[in-house]
C-alpha positions as CSV (number, residue, x, y, z in Angstrom):
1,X,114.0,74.2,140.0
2,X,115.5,76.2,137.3
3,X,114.8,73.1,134.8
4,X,110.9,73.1,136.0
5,X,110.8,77.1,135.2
6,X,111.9,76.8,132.0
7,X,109.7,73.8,131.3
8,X,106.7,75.9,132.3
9,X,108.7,79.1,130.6
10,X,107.8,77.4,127.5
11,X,104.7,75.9,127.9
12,X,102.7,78.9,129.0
13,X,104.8,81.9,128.0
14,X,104.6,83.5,131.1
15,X,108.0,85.5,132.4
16,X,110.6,83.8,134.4
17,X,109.6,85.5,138.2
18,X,105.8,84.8,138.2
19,X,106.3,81.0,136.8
20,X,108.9,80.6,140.0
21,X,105.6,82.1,141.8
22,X,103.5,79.4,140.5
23,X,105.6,76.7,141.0
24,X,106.1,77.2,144.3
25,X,102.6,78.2,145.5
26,X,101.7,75.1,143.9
27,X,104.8,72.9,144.9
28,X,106.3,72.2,141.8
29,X,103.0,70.9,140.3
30,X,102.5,72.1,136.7
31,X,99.8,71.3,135.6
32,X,98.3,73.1,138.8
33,X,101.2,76.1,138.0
34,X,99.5,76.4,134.6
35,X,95.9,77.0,135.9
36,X,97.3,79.1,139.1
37,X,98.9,81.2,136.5
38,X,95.5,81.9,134.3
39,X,93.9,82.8,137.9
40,X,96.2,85.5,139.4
41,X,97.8,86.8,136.2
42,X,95.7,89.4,135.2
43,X,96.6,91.8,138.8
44,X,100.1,91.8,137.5
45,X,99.6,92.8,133.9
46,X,99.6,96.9,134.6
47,X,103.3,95.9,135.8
48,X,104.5,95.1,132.5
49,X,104.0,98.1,130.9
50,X,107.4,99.7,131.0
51,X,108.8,96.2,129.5
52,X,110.3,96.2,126.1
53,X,108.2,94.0,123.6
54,X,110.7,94.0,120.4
55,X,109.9,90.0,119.7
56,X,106.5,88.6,118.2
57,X,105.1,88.1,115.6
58,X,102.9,89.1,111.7
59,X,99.9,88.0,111.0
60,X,97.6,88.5,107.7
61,X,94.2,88.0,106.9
62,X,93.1,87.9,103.6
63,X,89.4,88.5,101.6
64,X,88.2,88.7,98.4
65,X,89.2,92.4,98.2
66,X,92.2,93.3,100.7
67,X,94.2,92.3,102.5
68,X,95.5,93.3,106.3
69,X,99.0,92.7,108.2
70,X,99.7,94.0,111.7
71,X,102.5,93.3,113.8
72,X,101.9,92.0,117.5
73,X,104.7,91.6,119.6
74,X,105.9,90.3,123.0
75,X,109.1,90.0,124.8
76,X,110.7,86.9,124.3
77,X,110.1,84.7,121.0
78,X,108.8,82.0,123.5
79,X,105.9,83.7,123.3
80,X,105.0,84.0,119.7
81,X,104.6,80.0,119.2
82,X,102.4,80.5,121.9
83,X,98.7,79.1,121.2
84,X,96.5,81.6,122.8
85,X,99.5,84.7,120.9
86,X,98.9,82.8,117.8
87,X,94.8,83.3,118.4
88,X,95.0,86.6,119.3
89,X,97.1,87.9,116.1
90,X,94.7,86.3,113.8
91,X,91.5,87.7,115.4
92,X,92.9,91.3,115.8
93,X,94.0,90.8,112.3
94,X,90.5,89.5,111.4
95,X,88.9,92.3,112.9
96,X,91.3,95.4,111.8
97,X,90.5,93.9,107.9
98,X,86.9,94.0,108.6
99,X,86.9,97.1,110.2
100,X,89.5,98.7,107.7
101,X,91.1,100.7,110.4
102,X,95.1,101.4,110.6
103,X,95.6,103.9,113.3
104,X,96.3,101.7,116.4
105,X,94.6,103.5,118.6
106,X,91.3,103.0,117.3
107,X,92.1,99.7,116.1
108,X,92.6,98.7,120.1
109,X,88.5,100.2,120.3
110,X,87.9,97.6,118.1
111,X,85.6,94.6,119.5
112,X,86.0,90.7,118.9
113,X,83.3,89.2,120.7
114,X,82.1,92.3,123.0
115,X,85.6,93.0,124.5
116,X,87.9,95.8,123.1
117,X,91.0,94.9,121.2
118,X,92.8,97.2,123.7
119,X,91.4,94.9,127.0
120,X,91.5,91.9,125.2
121,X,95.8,92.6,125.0
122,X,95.8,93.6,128.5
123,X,94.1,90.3,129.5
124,X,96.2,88.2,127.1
125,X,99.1,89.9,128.9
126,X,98.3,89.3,132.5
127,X,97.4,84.9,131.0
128,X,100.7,85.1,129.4
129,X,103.0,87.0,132.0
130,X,104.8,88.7,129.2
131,X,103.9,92.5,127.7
132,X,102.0,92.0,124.6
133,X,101.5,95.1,122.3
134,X,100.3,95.6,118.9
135,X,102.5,97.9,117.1
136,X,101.6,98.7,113.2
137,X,98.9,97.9,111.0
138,X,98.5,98.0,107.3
139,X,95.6,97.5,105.1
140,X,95.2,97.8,101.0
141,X,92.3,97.2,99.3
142,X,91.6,96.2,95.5
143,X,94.2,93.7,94.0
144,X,96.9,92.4,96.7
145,X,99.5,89.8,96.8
146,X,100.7,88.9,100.0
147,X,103.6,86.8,101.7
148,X,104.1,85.6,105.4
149,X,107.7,84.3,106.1
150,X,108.1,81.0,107.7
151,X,109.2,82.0,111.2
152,X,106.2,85.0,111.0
153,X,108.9,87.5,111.7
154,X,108.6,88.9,108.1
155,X,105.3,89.9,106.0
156,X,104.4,91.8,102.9
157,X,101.7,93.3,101.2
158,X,101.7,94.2,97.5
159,X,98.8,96.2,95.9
160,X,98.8,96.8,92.6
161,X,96.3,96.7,89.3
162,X,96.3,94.5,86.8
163,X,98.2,91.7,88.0
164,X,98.3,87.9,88.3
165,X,98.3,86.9,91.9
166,X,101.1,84.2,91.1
167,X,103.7,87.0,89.9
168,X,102.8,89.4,93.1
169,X,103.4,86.9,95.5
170,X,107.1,86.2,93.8
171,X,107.0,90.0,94.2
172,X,106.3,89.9,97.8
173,X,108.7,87.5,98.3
174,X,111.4,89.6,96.8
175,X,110.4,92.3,98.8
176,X,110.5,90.2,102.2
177,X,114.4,89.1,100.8
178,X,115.1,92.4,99.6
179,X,114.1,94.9,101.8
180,X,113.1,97.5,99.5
181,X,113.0,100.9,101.0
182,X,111.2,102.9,97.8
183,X,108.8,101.8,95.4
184,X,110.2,103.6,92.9
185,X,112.9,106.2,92.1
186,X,110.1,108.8,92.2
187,X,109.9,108.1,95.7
188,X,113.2,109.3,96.9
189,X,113.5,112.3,98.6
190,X,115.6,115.4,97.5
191,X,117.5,115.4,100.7
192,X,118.6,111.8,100.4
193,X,119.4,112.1,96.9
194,X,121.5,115.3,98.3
195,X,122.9,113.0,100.9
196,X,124.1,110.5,98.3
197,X,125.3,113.2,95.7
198,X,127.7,114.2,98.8
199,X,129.0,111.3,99.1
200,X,129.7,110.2,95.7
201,X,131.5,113.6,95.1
202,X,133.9,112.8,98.3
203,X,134.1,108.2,97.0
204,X,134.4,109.3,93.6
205,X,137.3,112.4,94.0
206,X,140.2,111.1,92.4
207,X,138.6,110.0,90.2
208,X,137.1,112.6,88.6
209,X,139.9,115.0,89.0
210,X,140.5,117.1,86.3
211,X,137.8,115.3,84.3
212,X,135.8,117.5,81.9
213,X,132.2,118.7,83.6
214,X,130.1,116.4,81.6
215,X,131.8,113.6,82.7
216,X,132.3,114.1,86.2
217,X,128.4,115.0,86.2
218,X,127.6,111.5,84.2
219,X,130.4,109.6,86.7
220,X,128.2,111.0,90.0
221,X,124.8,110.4,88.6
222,X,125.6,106.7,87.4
223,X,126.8,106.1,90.9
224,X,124.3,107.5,92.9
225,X,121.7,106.2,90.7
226,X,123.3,102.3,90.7
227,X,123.2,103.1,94.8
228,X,120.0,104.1,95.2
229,X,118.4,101.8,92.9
230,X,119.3,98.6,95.0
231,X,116.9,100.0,97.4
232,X,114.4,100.8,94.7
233,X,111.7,97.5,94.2
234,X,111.2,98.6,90.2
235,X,114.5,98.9,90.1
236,X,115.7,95.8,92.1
237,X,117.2,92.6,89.8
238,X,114.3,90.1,90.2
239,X,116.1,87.2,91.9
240,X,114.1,84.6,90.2
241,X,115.5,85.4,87.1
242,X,117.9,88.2,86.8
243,X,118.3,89.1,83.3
244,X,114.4,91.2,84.7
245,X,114.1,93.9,86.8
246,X,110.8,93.7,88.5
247,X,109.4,96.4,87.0
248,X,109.3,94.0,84.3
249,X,106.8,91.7,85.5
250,X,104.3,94.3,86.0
251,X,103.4,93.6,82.1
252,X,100.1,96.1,81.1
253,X,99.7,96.0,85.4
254,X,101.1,98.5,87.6
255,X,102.6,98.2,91.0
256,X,100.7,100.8,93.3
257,X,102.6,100.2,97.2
258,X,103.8,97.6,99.5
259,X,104.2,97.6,103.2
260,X,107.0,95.3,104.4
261,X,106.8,94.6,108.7
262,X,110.1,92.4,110.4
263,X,109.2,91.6,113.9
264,X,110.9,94.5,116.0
265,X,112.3,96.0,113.9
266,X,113.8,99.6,114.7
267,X,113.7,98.3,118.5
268,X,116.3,98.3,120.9
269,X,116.6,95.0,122.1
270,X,117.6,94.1,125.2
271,X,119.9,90.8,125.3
272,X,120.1,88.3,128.3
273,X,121.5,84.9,128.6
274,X,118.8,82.5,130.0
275,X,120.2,80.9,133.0
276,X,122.3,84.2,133.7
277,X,118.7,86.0,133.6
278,X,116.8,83.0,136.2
279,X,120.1,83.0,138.2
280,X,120.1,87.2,138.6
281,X,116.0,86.9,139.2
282,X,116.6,84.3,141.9
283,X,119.0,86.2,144.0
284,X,121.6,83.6,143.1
């Protein structure tokens, strides 16, 4: 039984206690689980609510001036190879671009095709048996260069003015590698500069003991500055070629933002062994 549940696990996406359901309403059929499952799935999607979604996927949708990234996630990764998820992404992303909404919200009182964006995620929840939600959405308009990671778990969006596409997509890719946290120096907060001063003073006390003012001032500042900086995208060696920062390839351009999403992300996931979790579900 348990190899038929996660056979069907994987083939529809749905969670492990309603494809047990299915199976055995339909005597270990499939095929017939499959269809039961699209027909009585959408009276158990309010259930799912309270569920922790922290898996997924991004999705971006591109036209001739923006570009749009939102991340949509689920609770297991099953799910986000899942044909009808994979649909779903690219139409919500579709629409937000279109729409040029970013407050979630009012993205979910979007419509694709008469239906709401909000329904059309409750529906796709009660088909799938998993909690679907979409969590952030970003949209930049004018000259973007944009990068979607293999497994969809990582996407970036670069705006900028100026630029070749070519050089910001090597840019987004750094950023998806990098994890920038600041576009540029100018972006970092007093406090966290604070934060960092602190701390060098306390790395750095030896040091600088009995060192004349000047130089203990120069030895803090270089160190919080080399610190801070590998967060920093201008500031960031450009790990195609090193010997450039990447504020070097902005030539006559200018780099104006980026967004950077990673699939649950700030989440707290919730980790379960498989067979432990269809064994605890089953009473065995």
């Amino acid at each position: 039984m348990i190899e038929k549940i996660k056979e069907l696990r994987e083939i529809s996406g749905a969670g492990i206690m309603d494809v047990k359901k299915a199976l055995e309403v339909t005597d270990g059929d499939i095929d017939k689980a499959i269809v039961w499952l699209r027909e009585n799935g959408i009276v158990k999607a309010a259930k799912k609510t309270k569920r922790i979604a922290a898996e997924g996927s991004v999705f971006i949708a591109t036209s001739d001036d923006g570009a749009a990234l939102i991340e949509l996630n689920s609770e297991t990764d099953y799910v986000a190879s899942n044909e009808q998820f994979v649909k779903a992404g690219n139409e919500i992303t579709k629409a937000v671009l279109k729409a040029g909404v970013t407050n979630v919200k009012e993205v979910l009182k979007l419509e694709i095709d008469g239906e709401t964006i909000g329904s059309y995620i409750t529906n796709l929840t009660a088909i799938i048996g998993e909690k679907i939600t979409l969590r952030r959405v970003s949209i930049y308009k004018g000259t973007i260069g944009s990068y979607q990671h293999a497994n969809s778990r990582i996407g970036v969006l670069i705006q900028a003015e100026n630029m070749d596409q070519a050089v910001l997509r090597d840019i987004a890719m750094q950023i998806a590698a990098m994890n920038p946290k600041f576009l540029s120096m100018d972006d970092i907060s007093e406090g966290i500069i604070k934060y960092e001063t602190d701390l060098a003073k306390k790395e750095l006390a030896q040091a600088i003991e009995g060192k004349p003012e000047k130089v203990v001032e120069g030895m803090i500042n270089g160190k919080v500055t080399k610190g801070l900086s590998e967060s920093v995208l201008l500031e960031q060696s450009f790990v195609k070629d090193s010997s450039k920062k990447v504020k070097d390839l902005q030539g006559s351009g200018k780099i104006l933002d980026f967004t950077r999403f990673e699939v649950g992300e700030g989440i707290e996931k919730k980790e379960e062994n498989f067979a432990e979790e269809v064994a605890k579900q089953m009473g065995q």
